[in-house]
C-alpha positions as a printed Julia matrix, in Angstrom:
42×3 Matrix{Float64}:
 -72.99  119.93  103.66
 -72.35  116.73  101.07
 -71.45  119.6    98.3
 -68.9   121.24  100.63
 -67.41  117.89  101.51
 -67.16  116.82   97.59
 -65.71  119.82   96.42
 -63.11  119.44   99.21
 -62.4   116.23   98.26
 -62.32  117.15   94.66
 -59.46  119.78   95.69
 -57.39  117.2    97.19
 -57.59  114.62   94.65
 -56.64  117.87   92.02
 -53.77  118.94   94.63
 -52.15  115.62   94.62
 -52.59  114.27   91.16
 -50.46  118.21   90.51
 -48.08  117.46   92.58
 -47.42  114.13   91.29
 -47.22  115.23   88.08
 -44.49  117.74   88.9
 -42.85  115.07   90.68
 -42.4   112.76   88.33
 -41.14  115.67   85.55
 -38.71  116.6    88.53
 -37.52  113.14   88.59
 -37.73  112.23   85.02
 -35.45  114.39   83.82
 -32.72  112.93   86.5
 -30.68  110.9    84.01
 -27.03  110.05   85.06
 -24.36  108.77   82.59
 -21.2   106.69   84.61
 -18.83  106.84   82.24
 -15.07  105.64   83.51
 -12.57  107.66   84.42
 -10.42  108.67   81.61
  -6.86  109.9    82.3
  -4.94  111.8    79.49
  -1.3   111.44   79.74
   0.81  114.51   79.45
């Protein structure tokens, strides 16, 4: 039984360290610029 419950463990440790991982590239790459509104006049 102590194997079972390690290697489920194990799984969810994996699982969550992945999906933090592709959280943080999801969110990493999120990079907005303000920049002020330039009018051109015609």
């Amino acid at each position: 039984m102590k194997p079972l419950i390690a290697l489920i463990i194990g799984g969810l440790v994996v699982a969550l360290c992945v999906v933090g991982y592709l959280y943080y590239q999801r969110t990493s790459n999120d990079i907005t610029i303000q920049l002020p509104k330039v009018t051109l006049p015609k």
